[in-house]
C-alpha positions in Angstrom: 56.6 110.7 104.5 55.4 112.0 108.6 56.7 114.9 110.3 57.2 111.9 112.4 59.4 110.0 110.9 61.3 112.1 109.3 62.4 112.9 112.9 63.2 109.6 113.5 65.3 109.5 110.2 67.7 112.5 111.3 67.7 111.6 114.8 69.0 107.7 113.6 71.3 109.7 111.1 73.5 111.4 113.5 73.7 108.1 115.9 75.2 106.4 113.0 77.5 109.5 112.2 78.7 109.1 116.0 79.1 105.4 116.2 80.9 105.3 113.2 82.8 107.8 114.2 83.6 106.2 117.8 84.5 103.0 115.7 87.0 104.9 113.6 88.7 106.3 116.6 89.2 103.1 118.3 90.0 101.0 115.5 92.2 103.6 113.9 93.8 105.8 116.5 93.4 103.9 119.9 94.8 100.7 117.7 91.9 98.5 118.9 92.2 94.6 117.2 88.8 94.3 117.5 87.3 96.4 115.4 86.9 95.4 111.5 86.0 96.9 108.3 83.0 94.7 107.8 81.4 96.6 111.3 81.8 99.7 109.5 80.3 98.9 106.4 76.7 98.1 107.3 76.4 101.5 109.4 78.0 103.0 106.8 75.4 101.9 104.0 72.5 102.7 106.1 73.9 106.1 106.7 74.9 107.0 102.9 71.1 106.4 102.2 69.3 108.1 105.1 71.8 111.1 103.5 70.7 110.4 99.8 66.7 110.5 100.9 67.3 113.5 103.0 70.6 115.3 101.8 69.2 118.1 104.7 70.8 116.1 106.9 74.0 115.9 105.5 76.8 117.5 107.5 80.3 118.4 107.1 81.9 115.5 109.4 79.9 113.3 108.4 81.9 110.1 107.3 80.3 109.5 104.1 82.5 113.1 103.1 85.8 111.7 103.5 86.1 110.7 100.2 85.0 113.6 97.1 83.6 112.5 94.2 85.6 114.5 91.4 89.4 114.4 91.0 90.9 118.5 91.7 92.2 119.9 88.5 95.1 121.5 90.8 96.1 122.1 94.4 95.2 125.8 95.6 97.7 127.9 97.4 97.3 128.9 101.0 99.3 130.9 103.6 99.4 129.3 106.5 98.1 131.3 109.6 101.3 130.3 111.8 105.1 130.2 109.9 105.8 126.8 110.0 109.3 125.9 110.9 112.1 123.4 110.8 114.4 121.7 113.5 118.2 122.2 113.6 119.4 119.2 113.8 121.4 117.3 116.1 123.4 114.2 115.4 125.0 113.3 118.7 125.4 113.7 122.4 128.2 116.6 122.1 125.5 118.4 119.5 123.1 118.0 122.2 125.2 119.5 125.0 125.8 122.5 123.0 122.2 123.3 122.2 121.3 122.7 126.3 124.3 125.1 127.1 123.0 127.5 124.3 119.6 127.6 125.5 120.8 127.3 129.2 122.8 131.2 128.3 119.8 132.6 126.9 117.3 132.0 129.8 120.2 132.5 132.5 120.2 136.1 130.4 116.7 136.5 130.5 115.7 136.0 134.1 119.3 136.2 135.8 119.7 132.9 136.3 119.5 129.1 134.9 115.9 127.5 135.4 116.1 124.2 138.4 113.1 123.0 137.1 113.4 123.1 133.2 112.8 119.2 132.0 112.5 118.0 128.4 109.7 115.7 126.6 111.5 113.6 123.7 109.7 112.8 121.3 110.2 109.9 118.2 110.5 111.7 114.9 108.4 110.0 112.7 109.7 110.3 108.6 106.8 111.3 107.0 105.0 114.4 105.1 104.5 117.4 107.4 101.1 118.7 107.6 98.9 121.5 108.9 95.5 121.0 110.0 93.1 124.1 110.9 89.9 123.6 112.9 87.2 126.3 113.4 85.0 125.7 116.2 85.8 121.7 115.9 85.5 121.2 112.6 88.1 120.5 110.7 88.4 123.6 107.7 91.8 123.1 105.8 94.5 120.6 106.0 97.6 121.9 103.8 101.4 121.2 103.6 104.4 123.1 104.2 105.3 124.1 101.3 107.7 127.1 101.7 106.9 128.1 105.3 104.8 130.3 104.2 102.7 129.3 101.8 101.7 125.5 101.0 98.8 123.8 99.1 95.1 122.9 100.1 95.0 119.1 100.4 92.6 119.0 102.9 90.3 116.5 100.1 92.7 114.4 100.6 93.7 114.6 104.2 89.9 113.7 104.7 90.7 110.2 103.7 92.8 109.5 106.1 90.6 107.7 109.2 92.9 108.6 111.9 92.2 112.4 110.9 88.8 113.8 112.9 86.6 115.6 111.3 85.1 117.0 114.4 87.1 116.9 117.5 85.8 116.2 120.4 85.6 119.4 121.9 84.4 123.1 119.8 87.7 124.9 119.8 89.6 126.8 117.0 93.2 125.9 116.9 96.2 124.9 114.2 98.0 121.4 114.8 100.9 120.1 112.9 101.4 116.3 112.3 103.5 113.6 110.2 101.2 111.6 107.3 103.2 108.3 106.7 102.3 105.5 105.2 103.2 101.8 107.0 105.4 99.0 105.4 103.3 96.7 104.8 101.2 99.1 102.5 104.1 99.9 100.7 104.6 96.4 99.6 101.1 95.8 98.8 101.2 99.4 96.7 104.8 98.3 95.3 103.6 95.3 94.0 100.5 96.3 92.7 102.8 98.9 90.8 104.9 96.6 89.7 102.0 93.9 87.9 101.3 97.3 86.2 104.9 98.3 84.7 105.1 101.3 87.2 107.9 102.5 89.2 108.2 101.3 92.4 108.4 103.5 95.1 112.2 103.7 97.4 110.3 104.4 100.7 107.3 104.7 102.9 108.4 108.4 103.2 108.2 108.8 99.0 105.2 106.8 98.8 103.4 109.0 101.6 104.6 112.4 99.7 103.6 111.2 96.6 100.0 109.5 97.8 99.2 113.7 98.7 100.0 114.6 96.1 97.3 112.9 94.1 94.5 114.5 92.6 92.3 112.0 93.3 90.9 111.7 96.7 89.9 107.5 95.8 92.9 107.0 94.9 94.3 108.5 98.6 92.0 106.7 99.8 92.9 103.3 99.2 96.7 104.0 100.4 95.5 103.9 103.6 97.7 106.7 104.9 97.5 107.3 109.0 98.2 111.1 110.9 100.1 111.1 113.8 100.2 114.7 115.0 102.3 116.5 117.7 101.7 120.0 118.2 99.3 122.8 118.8 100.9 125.4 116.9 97.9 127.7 117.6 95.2 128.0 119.6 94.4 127.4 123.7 96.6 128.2 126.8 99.0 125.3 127.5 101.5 124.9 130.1 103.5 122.6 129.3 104.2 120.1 126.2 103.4 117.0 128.3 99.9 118.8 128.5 100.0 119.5 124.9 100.8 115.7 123.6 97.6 115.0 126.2 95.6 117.4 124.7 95.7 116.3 121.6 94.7 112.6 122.4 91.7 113.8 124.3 90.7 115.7 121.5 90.9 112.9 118.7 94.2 112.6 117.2 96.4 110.0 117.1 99.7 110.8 118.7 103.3 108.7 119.6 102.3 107.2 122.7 106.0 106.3 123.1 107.6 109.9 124.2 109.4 110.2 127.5 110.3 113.6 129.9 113.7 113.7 130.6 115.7 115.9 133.3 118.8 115.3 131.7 121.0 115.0 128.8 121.7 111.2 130.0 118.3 110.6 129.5 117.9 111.9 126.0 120.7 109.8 125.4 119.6 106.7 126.5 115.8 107.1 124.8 117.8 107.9 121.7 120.3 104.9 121.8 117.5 102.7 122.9 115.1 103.8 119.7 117.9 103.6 117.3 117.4 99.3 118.1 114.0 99.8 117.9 113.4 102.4 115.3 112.0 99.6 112.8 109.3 98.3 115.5 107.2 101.0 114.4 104.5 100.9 111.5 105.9 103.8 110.7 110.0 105.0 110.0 111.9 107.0 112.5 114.8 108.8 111.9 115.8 109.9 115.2 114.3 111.8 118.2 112.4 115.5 118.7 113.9 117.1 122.0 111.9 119.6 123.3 111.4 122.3 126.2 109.0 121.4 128.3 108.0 123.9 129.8 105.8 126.7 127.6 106.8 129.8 129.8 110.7 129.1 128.8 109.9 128.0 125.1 108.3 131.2 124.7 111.3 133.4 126.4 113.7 130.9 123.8 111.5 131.9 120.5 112.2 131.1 117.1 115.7 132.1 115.0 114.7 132.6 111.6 113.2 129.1 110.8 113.5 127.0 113.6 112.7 127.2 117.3 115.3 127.6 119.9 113.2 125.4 122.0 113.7 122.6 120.2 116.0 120.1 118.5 116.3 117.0 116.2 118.4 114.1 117.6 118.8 112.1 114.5 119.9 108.5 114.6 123.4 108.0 112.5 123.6 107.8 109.0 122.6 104.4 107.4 126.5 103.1 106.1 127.2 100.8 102.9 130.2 99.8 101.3 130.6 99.8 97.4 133.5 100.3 94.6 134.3 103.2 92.8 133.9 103.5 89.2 134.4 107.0 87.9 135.0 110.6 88.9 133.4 113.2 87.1 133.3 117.3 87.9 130.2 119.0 88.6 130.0 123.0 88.2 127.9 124.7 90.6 126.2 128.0 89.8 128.6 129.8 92.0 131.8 128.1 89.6 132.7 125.7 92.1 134.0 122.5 91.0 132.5 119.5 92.8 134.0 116.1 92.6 131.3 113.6 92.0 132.0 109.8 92.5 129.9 107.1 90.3 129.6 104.3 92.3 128.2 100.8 91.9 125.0 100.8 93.0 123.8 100.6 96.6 121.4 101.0 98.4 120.7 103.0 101.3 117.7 104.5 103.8 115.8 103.3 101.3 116.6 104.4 98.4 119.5 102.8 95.8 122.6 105.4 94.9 125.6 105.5 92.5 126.7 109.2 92.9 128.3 110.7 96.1 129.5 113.6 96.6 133.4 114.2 97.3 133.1 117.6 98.3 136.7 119.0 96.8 140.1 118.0 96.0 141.5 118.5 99.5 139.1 116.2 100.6 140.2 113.4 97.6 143.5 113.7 98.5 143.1 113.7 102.5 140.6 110.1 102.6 143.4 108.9 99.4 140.5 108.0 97.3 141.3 106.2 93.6 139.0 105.0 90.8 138.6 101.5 91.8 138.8 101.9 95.6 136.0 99.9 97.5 134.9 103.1 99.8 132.0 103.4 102.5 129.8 105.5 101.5 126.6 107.3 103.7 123.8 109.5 103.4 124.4 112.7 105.6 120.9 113.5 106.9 119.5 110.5 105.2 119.5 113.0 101.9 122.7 113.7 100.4 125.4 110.5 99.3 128.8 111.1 100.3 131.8 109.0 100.8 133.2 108.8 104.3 136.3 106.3 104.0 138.4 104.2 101.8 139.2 100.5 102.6 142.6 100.6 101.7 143.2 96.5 101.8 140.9 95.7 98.8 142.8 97.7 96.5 144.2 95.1 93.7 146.6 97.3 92.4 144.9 98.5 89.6 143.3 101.6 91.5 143.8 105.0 89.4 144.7 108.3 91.4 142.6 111.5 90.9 143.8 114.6 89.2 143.4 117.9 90.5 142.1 119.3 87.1 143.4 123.0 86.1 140.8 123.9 83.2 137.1 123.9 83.5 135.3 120.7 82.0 132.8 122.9 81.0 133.9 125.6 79.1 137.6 124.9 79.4 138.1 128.5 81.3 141.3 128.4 84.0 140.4 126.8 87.7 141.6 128.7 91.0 141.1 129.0 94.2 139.7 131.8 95.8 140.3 134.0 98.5 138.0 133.4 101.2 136.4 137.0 102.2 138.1 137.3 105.5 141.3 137.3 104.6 142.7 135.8 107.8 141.3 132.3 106.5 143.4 131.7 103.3 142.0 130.3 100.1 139.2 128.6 99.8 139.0 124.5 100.0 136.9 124.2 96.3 138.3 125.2 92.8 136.4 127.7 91.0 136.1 128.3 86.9 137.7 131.6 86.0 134.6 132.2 83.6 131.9 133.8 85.4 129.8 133.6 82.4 129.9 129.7 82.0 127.6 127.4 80.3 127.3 125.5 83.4 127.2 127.8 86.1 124.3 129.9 84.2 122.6 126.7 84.4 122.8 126.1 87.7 121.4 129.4 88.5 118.4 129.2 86.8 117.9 125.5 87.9 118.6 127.4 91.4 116.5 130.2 90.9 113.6 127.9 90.0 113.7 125.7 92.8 111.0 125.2 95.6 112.5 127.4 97.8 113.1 130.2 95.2 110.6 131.2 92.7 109.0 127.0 92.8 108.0 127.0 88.7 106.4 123.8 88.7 107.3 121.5 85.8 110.5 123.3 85.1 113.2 121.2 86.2 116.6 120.4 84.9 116.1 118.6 81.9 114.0 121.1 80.2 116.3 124.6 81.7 118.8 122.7 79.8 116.7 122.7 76.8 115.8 125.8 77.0 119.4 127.1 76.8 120.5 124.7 74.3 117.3 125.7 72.0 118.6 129.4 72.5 115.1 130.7 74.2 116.7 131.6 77.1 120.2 132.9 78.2 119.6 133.8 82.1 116.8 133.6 84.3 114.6 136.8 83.7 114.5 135.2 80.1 112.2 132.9 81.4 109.1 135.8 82.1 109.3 136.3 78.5 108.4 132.9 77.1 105.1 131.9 75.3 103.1 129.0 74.4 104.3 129.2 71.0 107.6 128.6 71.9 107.5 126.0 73.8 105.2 123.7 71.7 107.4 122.6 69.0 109.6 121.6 71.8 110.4 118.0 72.5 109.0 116.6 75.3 106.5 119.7 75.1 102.6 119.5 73.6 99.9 122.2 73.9 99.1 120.9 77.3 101.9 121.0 78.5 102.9 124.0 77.5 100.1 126.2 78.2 100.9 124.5 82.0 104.2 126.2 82.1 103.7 129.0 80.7 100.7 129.5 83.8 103.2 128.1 86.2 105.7 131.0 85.1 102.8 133.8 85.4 101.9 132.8 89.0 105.4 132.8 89.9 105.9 136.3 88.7 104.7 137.5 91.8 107.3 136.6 95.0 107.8 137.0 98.2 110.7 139.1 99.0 112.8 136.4 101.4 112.2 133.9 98.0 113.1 136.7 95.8 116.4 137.2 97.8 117.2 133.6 98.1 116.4 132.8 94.1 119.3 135.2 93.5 121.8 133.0 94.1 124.4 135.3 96.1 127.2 133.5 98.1 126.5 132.7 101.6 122.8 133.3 101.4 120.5 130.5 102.2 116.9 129.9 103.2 117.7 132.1 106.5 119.8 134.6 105.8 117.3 135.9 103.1 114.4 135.9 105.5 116.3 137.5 107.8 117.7 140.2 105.1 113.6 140.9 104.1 112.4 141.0 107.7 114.8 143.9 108.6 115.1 145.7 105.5 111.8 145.3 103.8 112.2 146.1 100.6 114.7 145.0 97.9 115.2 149.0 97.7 116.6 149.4 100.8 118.4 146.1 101.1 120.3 147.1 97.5 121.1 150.5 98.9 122.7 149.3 102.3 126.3 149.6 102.8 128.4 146.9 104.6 128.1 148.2 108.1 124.2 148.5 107.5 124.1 144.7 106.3 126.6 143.5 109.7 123.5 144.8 111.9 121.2 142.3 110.6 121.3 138.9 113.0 123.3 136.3 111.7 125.2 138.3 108.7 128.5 138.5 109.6 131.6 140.4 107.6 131.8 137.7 104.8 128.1 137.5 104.1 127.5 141.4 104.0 130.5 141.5 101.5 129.1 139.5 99.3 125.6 140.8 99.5 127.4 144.2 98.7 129.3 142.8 96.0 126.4 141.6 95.0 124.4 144.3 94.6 127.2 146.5 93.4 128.1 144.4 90.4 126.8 146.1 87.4 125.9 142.9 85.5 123.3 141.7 88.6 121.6 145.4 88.8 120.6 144.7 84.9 119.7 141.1 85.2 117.4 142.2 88.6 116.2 145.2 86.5 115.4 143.0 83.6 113.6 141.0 85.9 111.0 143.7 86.7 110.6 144.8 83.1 109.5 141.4 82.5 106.7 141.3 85.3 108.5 139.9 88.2 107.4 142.2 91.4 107.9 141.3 94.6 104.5 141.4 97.4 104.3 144.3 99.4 105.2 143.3 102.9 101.9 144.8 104.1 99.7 142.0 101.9 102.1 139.8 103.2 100.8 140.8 107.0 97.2 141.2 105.9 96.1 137.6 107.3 98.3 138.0 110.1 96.8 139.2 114.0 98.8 142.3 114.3 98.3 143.6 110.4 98.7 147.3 110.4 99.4 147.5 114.4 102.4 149.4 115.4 104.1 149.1 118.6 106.7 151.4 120.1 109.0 149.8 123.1 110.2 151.8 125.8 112.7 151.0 128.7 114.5 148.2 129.4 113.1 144.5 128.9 113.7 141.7 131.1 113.2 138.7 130.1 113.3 139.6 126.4 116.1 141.5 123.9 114.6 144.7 122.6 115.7 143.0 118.7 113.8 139.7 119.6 110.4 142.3 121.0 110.7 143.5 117.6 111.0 140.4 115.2 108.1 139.0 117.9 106.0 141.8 116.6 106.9 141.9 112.8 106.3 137.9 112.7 102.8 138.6 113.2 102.3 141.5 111.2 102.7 144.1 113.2 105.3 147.2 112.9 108.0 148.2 115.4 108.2 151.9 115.3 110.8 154.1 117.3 108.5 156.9 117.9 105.0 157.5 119.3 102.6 159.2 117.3 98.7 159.3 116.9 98.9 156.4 114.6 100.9 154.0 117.7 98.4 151.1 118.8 100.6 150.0 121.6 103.4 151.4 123.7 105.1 148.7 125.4 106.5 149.6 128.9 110.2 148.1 130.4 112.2 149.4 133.2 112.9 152.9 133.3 110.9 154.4 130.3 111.6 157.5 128.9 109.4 160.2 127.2 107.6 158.0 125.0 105.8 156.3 128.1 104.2 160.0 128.8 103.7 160.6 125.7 101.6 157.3 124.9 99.6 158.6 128.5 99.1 162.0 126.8 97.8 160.6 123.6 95.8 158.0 125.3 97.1 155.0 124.0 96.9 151.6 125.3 100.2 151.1 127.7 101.5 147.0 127.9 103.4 145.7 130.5 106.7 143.6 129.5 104.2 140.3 131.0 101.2 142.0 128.9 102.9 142.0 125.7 104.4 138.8 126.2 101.1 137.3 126.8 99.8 138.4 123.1 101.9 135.5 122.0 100.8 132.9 124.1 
């Protein structure tokens, strides 16, 4: 073969590459009718082999790499290089006026008075599977979930299947963008039907379908769910003004995006894009579940910042709960890990957002006796959220008579302990609303515990789940959580439901989760009053579980957000003889908790250390400081040789001549600000 022609060979290789690629985009993110899989296929044969004569010119975004060729054993971990974070949420227009006059108070704090030109861009809020997508110089490099915040898995094998995903965008930048993978309606049929001729369960929703379509570990199968991307935000990378620019951005660049979003001046028009979407919300390929409202502006979303998972900036609109009506046929008592009895209704079933229910939740026996419900009652029943069942009202006129009235039970179902009340932590508020079992050592709340402690958000042991914490207890192998770190294979294999496979899998899954993050280690424990939140903001200010065990009350009240009945539990907590052994037990067994300063390694401020002096304008000298530890850096009251930065307010004191004497690098309020644009 000529010099010559081989030329001609890798010159007619990357046309194809680009044609197919322009075909992609406007077939698959610019929706154009016109375009058909049988133009893709001849170009696409040609292509695969020109590659297979000459694998020299094979490149990375080339579209014959979408799909691998051997199924992943596992998913790898990855930390994500931006925390990814949640929306509060919103569920109507009074919600929305308090988060505008929230966010109204900050920036009237922060530059002295409330912003005339601060507008809004609402945005549909697709259902779907969140995803992260990393490019390095256009190419795309990783595609991973959520996972934790934190830490999620590699998918990106998969994520290339998806056409509406570039591989190269069209212009060389590095940046991070976060989208929704959904899969439409019609798909789901044609996959629910092809599961069904098989004797597989069906999926309940396009969402499940989606979630479980990633998690696949083979990419052909992905493949032929034909999954789609929409994404929505530059979470790193590239100066952008506004998020207007940003959603425009993004389509220039190759991604597909909602082409439906709207700026809004006002709450009345959030209002009426949401009420007119909640008519149209199943016009859409995909499924909405309400409306994103965010700042528009990028200079105010920066002075609003992030609380511990979720931006001030922004907020969830979501459209009302889906409502169906059923009957009643049993009420049975759940006990939670912290001994709270739960009233539980069994329901007929019925189906709703998707999904068919017969349990709801009826919260506690104030709230049985105030909505008068009875065994037999026909109720409404709705999913808060679309996730958990509960019962909202009764419908009094079909009862026949034969309805049954609920007890307020006075012994545990469980272990047959007493029930009480208890007093709520500030005194001032009474007792609480729920019954509590008297037996703190209770079959039922120890299991609740360790099925808590186990969760995603905790110490995420995959494959242990309910079922087989409950067989572990019962089989006598474990009595508490930091049982678990002592397990082998050998005990687990004569196990029903267990074979060597599957129990070498667990016991690995229990060895890679004996190393934690601090914020997870915190929230596994189970305390009262601490949730996802509260523990990351507990690790961010105390850093280690040494200090954090040590600190009184009044040291616990100065962390944001803690407030007198959280810091006495967390003291109580900590001061309870029986938890010091089971968290000592736990590092005898091999649990130990990253160092913060891995934890900052991959961060852009890793082993930097700032020192702020004088008085901050447009900024709280507690939000400078969780600015700098959220990206690795340290916040350090004094200046020494070891300072990197000294960052300069109104009026600084000694440290500003000090940082001059030392000859280290001085930042301006507007400077330092700047480092996280």
């Amino acid at each position: 073969m000529t010099k010559e022609h081989t030329k001609i060979m890798k010159t007619r290789a990357a046309r194809l590459r680009k044609q197919i690629d322009e075909l992609r985009y406007r077939y698959h993110v610019l929706n154009d009718p016109e375009i058909t899989d049988a133009m893709y296929d001849g170009l696409m044969d040609e292509l695969r082999k020109i590659e297979t004569q000459h694998p020299e010119f094979l490149t990375p975004d080339s579209p014959t790499q979408r799909i691998a060729g051997t199924p992943l054993e596992k998913f790898e971990k990855v930390r994500h290089a931006v925390p990814q974070w949640s929306f509060q949420d919103a569920f109507d227009k009074a919600d929305l006026i308090d988060w505008e006059e929230r966010i109204m108070k900050l920036l009237h704090k922060r530059l002295g008075h409330r912003p005339s030109d601060l507008s809004y861009v609402v945005e549909l809020k697709i259902d779907g599977l969140h995803i992260v997508l990393t490019y390095a110089k256009g190419l795309l490099e990783t595609a991973a979930t959520r996972g934790d915040g934190v830490i999620g898995e590699n998918v990106t094998v998969n994520i290339k299947t998806i056409q509406s995903v570039p591989l190269r965008l069209a212009e060389s930048l590095d940046l991070v963008v976060e989208g929704e993978v959904w899969m439409s309606a019609s798909m789901l049929d044609a996959l629910n039907q092809s599961r069904k001729k098989a004797g597989e369960a069906l999926f309940a929703n396009p969402r499940n379908a989606a979630a479980g379509t990633i998690r696949q570990l083979d990419p052909k199968i992905v493949a032929g769910r034909k999954l789609s991307l929409t994404v929505y935000d530059i979470s790193w990378g590239g100066h952008i003004a506004s998020q207007r620019e940003e959603l425009t951005i993004l389509r220039r660049l190759g991604f597909s995006t909602d082409t439906h979003w709207k700026e809004a001046k006002t709450i009345g028009d959030i209002i009426a894009f949401w009420q007119e979407w909640q008519k149209k919300k199943h016009s859409q390929p995909f499924w909405i579940d309400g409306v994103v409202v965010k700042v528009n502006q990028k200079k105010y979303q920066d002075i609003l910042g992030y609380t511990g998972k979720a931006p001030r900036w922004a907020i969830a609109l979501k459209f009302p709960a889906e409502q169906g009506t059923t009957t009643i046929t049993d009420v049975y008592v759940q006990v939670g890990r912290t001994g709270a009895l739960t009233p539980v209704a069994l329901m007929e079933p019925v189906r709703l957002a998707g999904t068919t229910v017969t349990h709801a939740t009826l919260h506690n026996f104030d709230e049985i006796a105030r909505l008068d419900v009875r065994v037999g009652d026909t109720v409404v029943v709705e999913k808060a959220g679309d996730i958990i069942p509960k019962v909202v009202r009764v419908l009094p006129k079909m009862r026949t008579g034969k309805e049954k009235k609920i007890s307020r039970p006075t012994r545990c179902p469980i272990c047959s302990s007493s029930v009480a009340q208890r007093d709520i932590l500030d005194k001032k508020q009474g007792k609480s609303a729920a019954l509590f079992c008297a037996n703190r050592t209770c079959y039922a709340q120890e299991k609740e515990k360790i099925i808590h402690f186990v969760s995603k958000k905790a110490f995420d042991i995959d494959g242990l789940g309910e079922k087989i914490v409950e067989q572990l207890i019962d089989e006598g192998l474990i009595k508490n959580a930091a049982d678990i770190f002592t397990l082998r294979q050998g005990d687990l294999e004569p196990l029903e439901r267990f074979a060597e496979k599957s129990a070498a899998n667990l016991i690995e899954a229990i060895q890679e989760a004996k190393v934690i993050s601090l914020p997870r280690f915190i929230f596994g424990l189970g305390i009262a009053h601490v949730g996802e939140e509260t523990a990351f903001r507990l690790a961010q200010h105390f850093g280690s579980l040494n200090a954090l065990m040590a600190s009184d009350v009044a040291s616990l009240e100065e962390v944001p957000d803690v407030g007198p009945r959280v810091a006495e539990a967390l003291f109580a907590f900590f001061h309870d003889p029986k938890q010091k052994i089971f968290i000592t037990t736990l590092q005898k067994n091999g649990v130990t908790i990253e160092l913060e300063k891995k934890q900052r390694q991959a961060l852009p401020f890793s082993g930097k250390t700032f020192v702020l002096t004088g008085t901050l304008s447009s900024i709280s000298r507690d939000e400078a400081k969780e600015k700098i530890r959220s990206l690795g850096g340290l916040a350090s009251g004094s200046v020494s040789a070891k300072t990197d930065y000294v960052v300069v307010g109104e009026h600084p004191g000694s440290k500003f001549d000090k940082a001059k004497a030392l000859g280290i690098r001085v930042l301006s309020e507007e400077e330092f600000l700047r480092l996280f644009r």
